[in-house]
Residue frames as qw, qx, qy, qz and C-alpha x, y, z in Angstrom:
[[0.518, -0.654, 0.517, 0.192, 79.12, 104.52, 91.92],
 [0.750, 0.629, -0.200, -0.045, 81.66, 103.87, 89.32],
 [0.379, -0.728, 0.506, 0.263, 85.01, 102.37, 89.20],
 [0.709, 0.703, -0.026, 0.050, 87.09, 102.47, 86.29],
 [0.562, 0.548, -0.282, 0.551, 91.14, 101.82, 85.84],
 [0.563, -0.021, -0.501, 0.657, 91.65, 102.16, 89.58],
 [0.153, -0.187, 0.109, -0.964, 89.17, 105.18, 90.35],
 [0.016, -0.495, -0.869, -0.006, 85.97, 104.81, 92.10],
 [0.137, -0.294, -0.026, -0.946, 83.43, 107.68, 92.05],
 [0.142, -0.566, -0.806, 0.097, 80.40, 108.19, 94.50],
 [0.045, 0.898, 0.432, 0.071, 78.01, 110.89, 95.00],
 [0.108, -0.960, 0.243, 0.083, 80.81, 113.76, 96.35],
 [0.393, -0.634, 0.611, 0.263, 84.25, 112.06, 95.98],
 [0.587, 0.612, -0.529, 0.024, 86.87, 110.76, 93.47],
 [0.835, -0.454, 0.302, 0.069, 88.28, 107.61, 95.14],
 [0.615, 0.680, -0.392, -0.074, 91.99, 107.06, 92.98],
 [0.889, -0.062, 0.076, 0.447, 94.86, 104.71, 92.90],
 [0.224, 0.959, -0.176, -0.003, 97.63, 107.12, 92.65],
 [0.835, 0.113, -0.107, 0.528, 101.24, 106.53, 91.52],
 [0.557, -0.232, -0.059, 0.796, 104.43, 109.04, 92.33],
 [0.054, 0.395, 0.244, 0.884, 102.90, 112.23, 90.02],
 [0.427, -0.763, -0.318, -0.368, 100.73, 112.49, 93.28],
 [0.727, -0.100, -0.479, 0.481, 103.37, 112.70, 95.55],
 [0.073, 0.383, -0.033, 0.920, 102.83, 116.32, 96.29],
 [0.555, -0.397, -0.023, -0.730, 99.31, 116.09, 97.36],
 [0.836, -0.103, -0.526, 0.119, 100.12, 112.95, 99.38],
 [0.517, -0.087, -0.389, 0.757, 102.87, 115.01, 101.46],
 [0.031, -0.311, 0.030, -0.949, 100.89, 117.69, 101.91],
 [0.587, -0.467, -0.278, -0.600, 98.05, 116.35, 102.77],
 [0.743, -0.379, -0.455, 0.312, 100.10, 113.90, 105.95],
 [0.174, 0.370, -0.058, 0.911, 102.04, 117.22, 106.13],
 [0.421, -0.453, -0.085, -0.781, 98.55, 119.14, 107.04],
 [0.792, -0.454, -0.237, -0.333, 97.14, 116.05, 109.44],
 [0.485, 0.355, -0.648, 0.468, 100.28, 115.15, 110.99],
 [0.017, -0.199, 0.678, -0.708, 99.31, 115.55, 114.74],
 [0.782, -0.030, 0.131, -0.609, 95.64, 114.74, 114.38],
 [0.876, 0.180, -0.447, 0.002, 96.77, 110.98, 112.48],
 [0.438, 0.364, -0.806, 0.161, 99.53, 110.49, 115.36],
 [0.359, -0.234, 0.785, -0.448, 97.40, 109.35, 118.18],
 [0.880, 0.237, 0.256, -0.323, 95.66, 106.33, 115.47],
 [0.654, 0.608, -0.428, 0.139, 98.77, 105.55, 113.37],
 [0.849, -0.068, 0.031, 0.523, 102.21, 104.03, 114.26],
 [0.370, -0.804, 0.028, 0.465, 104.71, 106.38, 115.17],
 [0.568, 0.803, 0.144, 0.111, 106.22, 108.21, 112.15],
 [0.582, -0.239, 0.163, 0.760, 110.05, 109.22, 111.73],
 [0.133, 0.786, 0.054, -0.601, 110.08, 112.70, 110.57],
 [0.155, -0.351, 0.641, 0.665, 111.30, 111.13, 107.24],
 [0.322, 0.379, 0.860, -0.113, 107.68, 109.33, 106.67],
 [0.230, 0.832, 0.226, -0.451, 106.57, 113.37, 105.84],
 [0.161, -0.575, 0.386, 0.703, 109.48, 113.78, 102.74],
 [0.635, 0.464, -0.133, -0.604, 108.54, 113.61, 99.33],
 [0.271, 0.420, -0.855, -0.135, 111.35, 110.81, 98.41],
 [0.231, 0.095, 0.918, -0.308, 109.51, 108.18, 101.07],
 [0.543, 0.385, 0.428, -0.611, 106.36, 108.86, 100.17],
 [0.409, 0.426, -0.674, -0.444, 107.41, 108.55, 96.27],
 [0.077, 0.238, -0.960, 0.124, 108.88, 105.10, 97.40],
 [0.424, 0.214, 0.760, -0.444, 105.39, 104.23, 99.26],
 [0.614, 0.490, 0.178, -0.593, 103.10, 105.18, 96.61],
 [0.428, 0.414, -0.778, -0.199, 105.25, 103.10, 93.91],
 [0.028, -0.027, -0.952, 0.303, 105.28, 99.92, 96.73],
 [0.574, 0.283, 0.340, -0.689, 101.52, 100.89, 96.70],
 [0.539, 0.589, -0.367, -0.478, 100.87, 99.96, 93.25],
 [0.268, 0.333, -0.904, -0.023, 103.28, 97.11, 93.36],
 [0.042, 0.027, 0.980, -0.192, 100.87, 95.17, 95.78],
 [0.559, 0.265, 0.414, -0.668, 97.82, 96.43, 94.45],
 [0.550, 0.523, -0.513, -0.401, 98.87, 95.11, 91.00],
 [0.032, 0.035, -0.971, 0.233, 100.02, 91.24, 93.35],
 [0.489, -0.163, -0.796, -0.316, 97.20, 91.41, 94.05],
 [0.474, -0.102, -0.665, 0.568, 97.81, 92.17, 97.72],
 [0.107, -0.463, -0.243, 0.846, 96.16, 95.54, 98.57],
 [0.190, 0.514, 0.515, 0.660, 94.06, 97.50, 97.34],
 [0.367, -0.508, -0.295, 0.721, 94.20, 101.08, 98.14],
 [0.258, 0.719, 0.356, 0.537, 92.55, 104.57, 97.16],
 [0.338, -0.161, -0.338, 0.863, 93.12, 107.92, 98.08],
 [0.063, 0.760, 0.645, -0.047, 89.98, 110.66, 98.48],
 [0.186, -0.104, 0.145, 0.966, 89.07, 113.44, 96.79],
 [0.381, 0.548, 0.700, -0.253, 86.21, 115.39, 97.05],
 [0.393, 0.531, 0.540, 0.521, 84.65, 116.65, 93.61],
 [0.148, -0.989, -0.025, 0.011, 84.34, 120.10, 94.86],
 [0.017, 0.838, -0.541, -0.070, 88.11, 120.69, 95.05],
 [0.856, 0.436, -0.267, -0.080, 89.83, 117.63, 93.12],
 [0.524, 0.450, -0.530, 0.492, 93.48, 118.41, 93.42],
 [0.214, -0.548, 0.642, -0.492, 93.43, 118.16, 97.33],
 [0.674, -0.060, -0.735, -0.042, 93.44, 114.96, 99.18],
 [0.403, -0.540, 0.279, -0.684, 91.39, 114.47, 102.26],
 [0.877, -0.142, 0.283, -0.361, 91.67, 110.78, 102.86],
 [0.344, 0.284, -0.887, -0.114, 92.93, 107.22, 102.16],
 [0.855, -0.135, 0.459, -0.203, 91.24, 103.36, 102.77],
 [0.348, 0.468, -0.792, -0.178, 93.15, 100.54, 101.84],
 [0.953, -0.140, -0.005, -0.268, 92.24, 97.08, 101.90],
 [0.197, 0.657, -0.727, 0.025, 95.63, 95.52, 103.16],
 [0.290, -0.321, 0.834, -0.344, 96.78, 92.14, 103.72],
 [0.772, 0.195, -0.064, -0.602, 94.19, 90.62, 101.07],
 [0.094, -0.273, 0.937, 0.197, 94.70, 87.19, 101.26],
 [0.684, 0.141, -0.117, -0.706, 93.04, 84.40, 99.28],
 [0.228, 0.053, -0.964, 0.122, 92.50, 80.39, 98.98],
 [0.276, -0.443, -0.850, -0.074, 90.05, 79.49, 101.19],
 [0.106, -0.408, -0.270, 0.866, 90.30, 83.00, 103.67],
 [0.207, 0.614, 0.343, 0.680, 89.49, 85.74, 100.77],
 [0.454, -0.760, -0.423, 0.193, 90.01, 88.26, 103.65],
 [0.504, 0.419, -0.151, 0.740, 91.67, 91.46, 104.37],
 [0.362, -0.501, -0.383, 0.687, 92.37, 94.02, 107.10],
 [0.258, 0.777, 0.421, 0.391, 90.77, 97.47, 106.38],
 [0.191, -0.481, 0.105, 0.849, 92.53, 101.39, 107.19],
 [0.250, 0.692, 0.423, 0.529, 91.43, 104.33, 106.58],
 [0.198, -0.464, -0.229, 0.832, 91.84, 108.19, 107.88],
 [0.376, 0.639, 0.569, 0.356, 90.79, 111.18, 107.18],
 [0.168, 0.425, -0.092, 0.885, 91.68, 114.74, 106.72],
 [0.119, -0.401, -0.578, 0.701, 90.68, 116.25, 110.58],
 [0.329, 0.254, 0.087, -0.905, 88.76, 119.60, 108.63],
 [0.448, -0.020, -0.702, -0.554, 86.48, 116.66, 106.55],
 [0.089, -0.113, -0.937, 0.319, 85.38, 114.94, 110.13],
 [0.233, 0.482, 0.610, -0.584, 81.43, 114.89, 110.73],
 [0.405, 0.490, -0.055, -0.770, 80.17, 115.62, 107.48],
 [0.864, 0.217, 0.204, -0.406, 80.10, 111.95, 106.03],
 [0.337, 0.759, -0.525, -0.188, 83.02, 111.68, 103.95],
 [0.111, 0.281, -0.953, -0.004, 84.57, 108.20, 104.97],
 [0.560, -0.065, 0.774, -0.289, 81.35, 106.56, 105.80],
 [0.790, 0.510, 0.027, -0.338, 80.54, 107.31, 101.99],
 [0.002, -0.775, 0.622, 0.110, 84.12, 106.79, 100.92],
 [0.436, -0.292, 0.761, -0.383, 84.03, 103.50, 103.12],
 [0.678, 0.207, 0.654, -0.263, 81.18, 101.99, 101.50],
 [0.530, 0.799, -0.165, -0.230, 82.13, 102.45, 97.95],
 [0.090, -0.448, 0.888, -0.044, 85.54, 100.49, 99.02],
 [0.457, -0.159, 0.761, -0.432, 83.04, 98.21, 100.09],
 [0.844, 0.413, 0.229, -0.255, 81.22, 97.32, 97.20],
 [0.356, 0.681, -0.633, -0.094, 84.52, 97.13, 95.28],
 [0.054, -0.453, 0.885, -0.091, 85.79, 94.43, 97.51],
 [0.540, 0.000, 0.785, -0.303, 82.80, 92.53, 97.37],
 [0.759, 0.556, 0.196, -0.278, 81.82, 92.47, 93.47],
 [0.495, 0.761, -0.419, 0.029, 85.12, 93.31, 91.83],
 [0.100, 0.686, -0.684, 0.227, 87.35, 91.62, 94.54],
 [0.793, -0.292, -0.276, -0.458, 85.43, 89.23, 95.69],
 [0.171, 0.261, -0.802, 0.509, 86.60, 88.97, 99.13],
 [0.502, -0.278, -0.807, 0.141, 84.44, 87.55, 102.04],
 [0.612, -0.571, -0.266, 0.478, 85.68, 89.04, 104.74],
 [0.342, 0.708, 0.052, 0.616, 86.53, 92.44, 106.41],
 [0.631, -0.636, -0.384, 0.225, 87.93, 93.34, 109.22],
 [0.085, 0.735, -0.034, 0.672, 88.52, 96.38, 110.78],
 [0.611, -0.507, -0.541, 0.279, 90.49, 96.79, 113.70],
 [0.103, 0.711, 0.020, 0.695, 89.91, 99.83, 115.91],
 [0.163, 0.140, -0.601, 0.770, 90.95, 101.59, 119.56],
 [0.204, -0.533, -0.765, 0.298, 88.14, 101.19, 121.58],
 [0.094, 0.787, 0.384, -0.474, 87.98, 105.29, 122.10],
 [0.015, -0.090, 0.505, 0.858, 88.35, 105.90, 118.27],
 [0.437, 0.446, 0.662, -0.414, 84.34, 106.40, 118.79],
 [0.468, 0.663, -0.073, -0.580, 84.02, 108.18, 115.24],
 [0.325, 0.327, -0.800, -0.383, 85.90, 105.47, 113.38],
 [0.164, -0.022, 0.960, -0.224, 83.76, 103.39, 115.35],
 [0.527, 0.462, 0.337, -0.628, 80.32, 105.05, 114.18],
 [0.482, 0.495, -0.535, -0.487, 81.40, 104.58, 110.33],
 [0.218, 0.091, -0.956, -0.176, 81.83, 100.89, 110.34],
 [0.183, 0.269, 0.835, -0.443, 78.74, 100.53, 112.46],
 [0.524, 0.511, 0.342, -0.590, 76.79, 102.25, 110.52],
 [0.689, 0.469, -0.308, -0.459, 77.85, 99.98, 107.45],
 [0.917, -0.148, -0.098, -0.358, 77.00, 96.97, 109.15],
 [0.409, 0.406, -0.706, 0.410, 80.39, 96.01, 110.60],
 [0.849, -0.358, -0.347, -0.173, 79.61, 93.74, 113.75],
 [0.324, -0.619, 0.668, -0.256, 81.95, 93.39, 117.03],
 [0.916, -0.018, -0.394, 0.067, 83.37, 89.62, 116.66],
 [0.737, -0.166, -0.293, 0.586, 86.60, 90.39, 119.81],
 [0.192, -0.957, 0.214, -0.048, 88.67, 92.68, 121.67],
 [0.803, 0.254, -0.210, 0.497, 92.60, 91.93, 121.03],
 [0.471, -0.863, 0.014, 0.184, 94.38, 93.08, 123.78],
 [0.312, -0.755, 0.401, 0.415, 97.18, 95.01, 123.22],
 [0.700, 0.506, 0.501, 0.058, 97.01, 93.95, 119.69],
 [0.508, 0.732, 0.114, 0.440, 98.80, 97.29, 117.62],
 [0.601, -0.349, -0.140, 0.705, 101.68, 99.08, 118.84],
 [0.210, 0.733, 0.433, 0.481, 100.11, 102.70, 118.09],
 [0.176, -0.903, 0.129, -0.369, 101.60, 106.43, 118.80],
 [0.098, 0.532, -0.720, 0.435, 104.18, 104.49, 120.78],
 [0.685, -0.050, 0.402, -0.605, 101.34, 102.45, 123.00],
 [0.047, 0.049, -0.997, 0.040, 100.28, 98.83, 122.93],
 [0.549, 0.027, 0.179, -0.816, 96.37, 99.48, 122.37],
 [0.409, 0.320, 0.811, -0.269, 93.82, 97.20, 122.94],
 [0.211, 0.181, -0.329, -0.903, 91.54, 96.97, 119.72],
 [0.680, 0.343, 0.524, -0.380, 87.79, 95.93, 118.43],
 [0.236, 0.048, 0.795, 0.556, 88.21, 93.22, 115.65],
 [0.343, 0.482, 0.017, -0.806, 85.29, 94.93, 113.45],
 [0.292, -0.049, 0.906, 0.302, 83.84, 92.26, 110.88],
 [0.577, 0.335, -0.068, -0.742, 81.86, 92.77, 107.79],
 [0.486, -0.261, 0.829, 0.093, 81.17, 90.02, 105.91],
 [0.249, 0.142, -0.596, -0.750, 79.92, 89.32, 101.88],
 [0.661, 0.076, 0.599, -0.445, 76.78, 87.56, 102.61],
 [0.742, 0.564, -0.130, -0.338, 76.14, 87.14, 98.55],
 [0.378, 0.437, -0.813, 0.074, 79.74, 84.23, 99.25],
 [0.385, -0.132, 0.729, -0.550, 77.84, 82.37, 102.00]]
């Protein structure tokens, strides 16, 4: 695993920072997942899908990974580069005594079951704990999101709660599991 100028690389994927010249494969790829992403996402104004917003996001990306605030890649596997099947973002990084952030991620619906975000996932994961040196991770997820639930379990994410009604998601008020990793090597 490498990461270089915003890119990480692991065994099958290209993890990238990407600025506005990706804005294509960005809209295409929410474009393509669009009904599979809206029952885990916030509801989505049919502008969210246009190239101009997205532009706008992926700039505001940048801006708060450069604060300091976020840090956020998008996935590509090395078998077919130029498509994007994915995003994790570490959002909400705060620091002082916390060093914590809130973790999201999706993933293209034809990429599910074949590993892709739990490698993806951990490769974030060593980022935030050598290069970013955060603490803390926490990942909160819908109780029957059972596959986003297998990935953090099976890189050692821990049940610490259950926030009720906690994210307003697809229109819904869902209950979620606070998911917590934690940097042992800051302890």
């Amino acid at each position: 695993m490498e990461c270089k100028r915003g890119s990480i690389e692991s065994e099958r994927l290209y993890l990238r920072v990407l600025a506005g010249d990706a804005v294509k494969e960005v809209v295409a790829y929410l474009r393509r997942n669009q009904t599979f992403l809206a029952r885990w996402e916030a509801t989505r104004s049919p502008e969210f899908f246009t190239y101009e917003y997205q532009f706008y996001q992926l700039a505001n990306e940048l801006e708060q990974i450069e604060a300091g605030n976020m840090f956020k890649v998008w996935l590509f596997r090395k078998v077919e580069p130029e498509q994007v099947i994915g995003s994790i973002a570490l959002n909400n990084i705060i620091r002082g005594c916390f060093h914590s952030c809130h973790v999201g991620y999706r993933l293209d619906q034809a990429m599910l079951n074949q590993g892709y975000m739990t490698e993806g996932l951990r490769a974030v994961i060593n980022t935030a704990f050598t290069e970013l040196a955060l603490h803390r991770l926490e990942a909160n997820i819908i109780p029957s999101n059972h596959a986003s639930m297998r990935v953090v379990e099976k890189l050692g994410f821990y049940a610490e709660g259950l926030a009720l009604k906690y994210l307003c998601i697809n229109g819904r008020w869902e209950d979620h599991v606070h998911m917590v990793l934690r940097n042992s090597a800051m302890e």
